[in-house]
C-alpha positions in Angstrom: 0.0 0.0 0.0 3.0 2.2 1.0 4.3 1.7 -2.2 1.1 3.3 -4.3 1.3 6.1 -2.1 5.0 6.9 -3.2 3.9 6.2 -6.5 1.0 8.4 -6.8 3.3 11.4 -5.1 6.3 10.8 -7.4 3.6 11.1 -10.4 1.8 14.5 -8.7 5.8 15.7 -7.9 6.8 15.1 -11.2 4.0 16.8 -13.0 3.8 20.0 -10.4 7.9 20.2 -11.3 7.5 20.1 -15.2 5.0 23.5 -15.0 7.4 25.3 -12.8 9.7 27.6 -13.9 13.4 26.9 -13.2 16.4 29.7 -12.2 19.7 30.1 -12.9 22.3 32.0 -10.8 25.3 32.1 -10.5 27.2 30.7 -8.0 30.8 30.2 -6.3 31.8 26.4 -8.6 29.4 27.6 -11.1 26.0 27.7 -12.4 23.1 27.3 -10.0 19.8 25.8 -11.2 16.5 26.0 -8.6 13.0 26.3 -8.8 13.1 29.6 -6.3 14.3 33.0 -8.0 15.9 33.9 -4.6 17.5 32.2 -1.8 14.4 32.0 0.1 13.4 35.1 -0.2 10.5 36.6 -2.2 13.1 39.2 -4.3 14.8 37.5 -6.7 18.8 36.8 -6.3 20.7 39.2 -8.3 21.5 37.5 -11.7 18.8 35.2 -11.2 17.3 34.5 -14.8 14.3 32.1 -15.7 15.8 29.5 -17.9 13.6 29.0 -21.3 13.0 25.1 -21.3 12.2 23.8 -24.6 8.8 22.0 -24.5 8.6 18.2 -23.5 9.4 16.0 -26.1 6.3 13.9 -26.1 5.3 11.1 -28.0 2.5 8.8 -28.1 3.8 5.1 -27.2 4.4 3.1 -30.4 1.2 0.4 -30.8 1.2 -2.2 -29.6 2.9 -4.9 -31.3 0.0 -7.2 -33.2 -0.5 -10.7 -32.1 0.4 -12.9 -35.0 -3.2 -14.2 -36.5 -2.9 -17.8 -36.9 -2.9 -18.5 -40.1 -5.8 -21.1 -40.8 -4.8 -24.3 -42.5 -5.7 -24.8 -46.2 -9.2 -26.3 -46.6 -8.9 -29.7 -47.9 -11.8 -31.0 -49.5 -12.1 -34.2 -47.9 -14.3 -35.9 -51.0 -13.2 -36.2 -54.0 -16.8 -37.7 -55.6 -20.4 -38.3 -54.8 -22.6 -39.7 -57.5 -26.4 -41.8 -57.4 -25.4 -45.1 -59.1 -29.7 -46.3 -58.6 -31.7 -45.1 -59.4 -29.8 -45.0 -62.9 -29.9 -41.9 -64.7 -32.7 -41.3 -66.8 -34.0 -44.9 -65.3 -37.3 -45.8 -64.1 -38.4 -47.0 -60.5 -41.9 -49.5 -60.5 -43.4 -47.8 -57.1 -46.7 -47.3 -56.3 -46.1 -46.3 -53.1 -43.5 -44.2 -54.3 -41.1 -46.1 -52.1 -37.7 -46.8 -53.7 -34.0 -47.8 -53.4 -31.2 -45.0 -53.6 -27.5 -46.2 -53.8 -24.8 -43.8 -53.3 -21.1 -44.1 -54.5 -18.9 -41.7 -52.6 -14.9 -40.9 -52.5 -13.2 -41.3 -50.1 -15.9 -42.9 -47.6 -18.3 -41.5 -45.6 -16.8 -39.7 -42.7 -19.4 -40.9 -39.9 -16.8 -40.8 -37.3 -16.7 -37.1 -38.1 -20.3 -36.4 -38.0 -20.8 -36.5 -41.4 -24.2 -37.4 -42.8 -26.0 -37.6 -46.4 -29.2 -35.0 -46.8 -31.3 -36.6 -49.9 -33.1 -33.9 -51.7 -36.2 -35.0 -53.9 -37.8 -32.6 -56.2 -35.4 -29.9 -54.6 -37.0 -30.4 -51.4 -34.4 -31.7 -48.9 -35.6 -34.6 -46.8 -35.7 -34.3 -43.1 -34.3 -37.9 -42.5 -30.9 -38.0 -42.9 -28.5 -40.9 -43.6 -25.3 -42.8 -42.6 -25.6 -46.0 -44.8 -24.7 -46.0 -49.1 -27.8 -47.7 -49.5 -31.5 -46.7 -48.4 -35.1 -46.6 -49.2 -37.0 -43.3 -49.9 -40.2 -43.8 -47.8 -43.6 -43.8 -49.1 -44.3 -40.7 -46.4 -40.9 -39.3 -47.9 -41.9 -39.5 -51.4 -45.6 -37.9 -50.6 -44.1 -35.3 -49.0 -41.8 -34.2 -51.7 -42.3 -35.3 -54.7 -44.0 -33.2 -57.4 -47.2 -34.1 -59.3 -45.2 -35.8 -62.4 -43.4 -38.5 -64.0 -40.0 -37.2 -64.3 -38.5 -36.9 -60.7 -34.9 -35.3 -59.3 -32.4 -36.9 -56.9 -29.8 -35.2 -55.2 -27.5 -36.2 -52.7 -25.5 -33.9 -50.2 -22.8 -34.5 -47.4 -23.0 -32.7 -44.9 -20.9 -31.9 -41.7 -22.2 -32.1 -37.7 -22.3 -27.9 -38.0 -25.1 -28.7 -40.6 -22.2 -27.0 -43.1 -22.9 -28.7 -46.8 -19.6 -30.0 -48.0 -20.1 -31.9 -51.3 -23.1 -32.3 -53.5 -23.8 -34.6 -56.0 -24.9 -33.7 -59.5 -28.7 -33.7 -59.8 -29.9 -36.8 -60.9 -33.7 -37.1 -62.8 -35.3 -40.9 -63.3 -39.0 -41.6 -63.8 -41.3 -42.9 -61.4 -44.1 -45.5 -62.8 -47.2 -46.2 -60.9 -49.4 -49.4 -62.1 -53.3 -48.0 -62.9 -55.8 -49.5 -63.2 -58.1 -49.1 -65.9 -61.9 -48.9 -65.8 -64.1 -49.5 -69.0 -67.1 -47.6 -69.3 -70.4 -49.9 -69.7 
């Protein structure tokens, strides 16, 4: 405590001195330098002069010195591939339920350790279910869900990371979807 005392008067002692004026007289050995004009009294001494200090050389304290930013490591795609071998392109699926079989070829493989998970996108409309395997069914509840009102469907196949960050996507894939009718004559 005693020590931020004689810290806090050096500070107020050192900035009282810099606004006083300083004197010069003359003395037996020399030059005499105080901060009185006189030798205590209020007159100055004779030959007392105030000596003209230059003003404080004052400078702003260089800035700080930047920490070195990490540089981030190279992002390195970590698949080289992702394609829909079934259904085949431009192939047809027999559903009437509109359930099917998808198979998925993928370079290097799936990285489920990592978190990593495939998003299936039908009709442009991404699936909720995601997946782990190469091989899985569309649903019937899946395909009435997303699946447009046509014959010619879309397939599209995503990887993507435990953030929910989309790292590779396959190109879209369109196949046909036949449903068996029956047909009623008219009597």
């Amino acid at each position: 405590m005693k020590t931020v005392h004689y810290f806090l008067l050096g500070i107020f002692v050192s900035a009282s001195v810099a606004a006083q004026a300083i004197y010069e007289t003359q003395g037996k050995n020399g030059p005499v330098f105080s901060d009185l004009p006189s030798e205590g009294r209020d007159l100055p001494s004779p030959g007392a002069t105030e000596v003209k200090l230059p003003p404080l050389n004052l400078s702003d304290a260089p800035p700080a010195a930047r920490a070195a930013q990490p540089t981030p490591a190279p992002v390195v795609a970590r698949y080289q591939s992702l394609s829909i071998s079934q259904p085949a392109s431009g192939g047809t699926i027999h559903s009437n339920t509109g359930q099917f079989s998808v198979q998925v070829a993928i370079d290097p493989a799936l990285q489920v350790d990592q978190g990593d998970v495939l998003v299936v996108s039908l009709d442009n409309f991404a699936l909720p279910s995601t997946r782990t395997s190469l091989q899985f069914e569309i649903s019937a509840s899946e395909w009435q869900t997303a699946a447009a009102d046509t014959v010619e469907h879309q397939l599209q196949v995503s990887v993507m990371d435990r953030s929910g960050k989309l790292l590779f996507t396959s190109a879209p894939q369109n196949f046909y979807a036949h449903r068996a009718t029956q047909s009623h004559r008219a009597r």
